[in-house]
C-alpha positions as CSV (number, residue, x, y, z in Angstrom):
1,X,0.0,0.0,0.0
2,X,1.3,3.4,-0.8
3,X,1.7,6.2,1.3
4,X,-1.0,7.7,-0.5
5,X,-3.0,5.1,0.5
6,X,-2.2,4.5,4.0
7,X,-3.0,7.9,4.5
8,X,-6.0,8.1,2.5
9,X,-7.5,5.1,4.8
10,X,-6.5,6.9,8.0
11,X,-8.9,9.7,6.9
12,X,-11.2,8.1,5.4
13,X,-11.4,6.0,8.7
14,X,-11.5,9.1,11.3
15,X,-14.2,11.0,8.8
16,X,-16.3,8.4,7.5
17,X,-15.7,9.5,3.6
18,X,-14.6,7.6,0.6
19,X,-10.9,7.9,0.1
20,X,-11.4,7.6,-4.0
21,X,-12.2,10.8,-3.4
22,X,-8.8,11.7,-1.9
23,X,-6.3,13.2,-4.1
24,X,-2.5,14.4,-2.7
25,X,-4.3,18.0,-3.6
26,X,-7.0,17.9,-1.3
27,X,-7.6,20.4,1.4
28,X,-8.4,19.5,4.5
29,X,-10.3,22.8,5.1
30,X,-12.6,21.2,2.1
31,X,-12.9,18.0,4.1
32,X,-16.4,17.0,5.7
33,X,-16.1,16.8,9.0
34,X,-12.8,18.4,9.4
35,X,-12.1,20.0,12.6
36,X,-9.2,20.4,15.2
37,X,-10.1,17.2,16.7
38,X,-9.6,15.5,13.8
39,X,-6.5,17.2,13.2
40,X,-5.4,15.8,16.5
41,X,-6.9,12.3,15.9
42,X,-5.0,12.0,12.4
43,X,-1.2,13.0,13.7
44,X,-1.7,10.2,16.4
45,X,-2.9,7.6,14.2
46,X,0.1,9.1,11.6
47,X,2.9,8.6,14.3
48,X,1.4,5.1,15.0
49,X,0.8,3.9,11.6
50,X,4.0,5.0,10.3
51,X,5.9,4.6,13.8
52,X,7.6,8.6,13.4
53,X,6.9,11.4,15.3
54,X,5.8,14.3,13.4
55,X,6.7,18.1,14.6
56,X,3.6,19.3,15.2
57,X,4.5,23.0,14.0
58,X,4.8,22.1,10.5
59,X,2.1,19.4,10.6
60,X,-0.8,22.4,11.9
61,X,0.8,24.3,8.8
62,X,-0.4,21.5,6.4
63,X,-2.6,22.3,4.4
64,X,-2.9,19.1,1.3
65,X,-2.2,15.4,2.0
66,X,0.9,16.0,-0.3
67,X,2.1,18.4,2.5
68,X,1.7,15.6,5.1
69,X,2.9,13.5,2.9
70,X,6.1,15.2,2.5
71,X,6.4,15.4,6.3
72,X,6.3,11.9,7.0
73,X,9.1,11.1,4.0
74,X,11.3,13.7,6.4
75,X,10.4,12.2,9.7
76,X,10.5,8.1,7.8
């Protein structure tokens, strides 16, 4: 599974949507469902899933799944 996807199910599991309709480009501002919590909820399940810790500065400044994306390459 790629990152892509691993990612793409972590969301998709945390707000209920279909992650077909998950591109790297999408917002999460544009997500249903998309709050702070969620924000929250998705870093933990990132530093579990990928077994990283993420600096949370830079995550909060995310704004696309290619951005996370590029943060867990670093922190990998």
């Amino acid at each position: 599974m790629s990152m892509h996807d691993q990612l793409a199910a972590l969301i998709e599991s945390l707000l209920d949507i279909d992650m077909e309709e998950l591109t790297a480009d999408s917002h999460f501002k544009d997500l249903p469902g998309w709050d702070s919590v969620n924000a929250m909820r998705l870093i933990a399940h990132i530093e579990t899933e990928f077994a990283i810790k993420l600096p949370i500065k830079e995550y909060l400044k995310a704004e696309t799944l290619a951005d996370v994306q590029t943060l867990i390459a670093r922190a990998a």
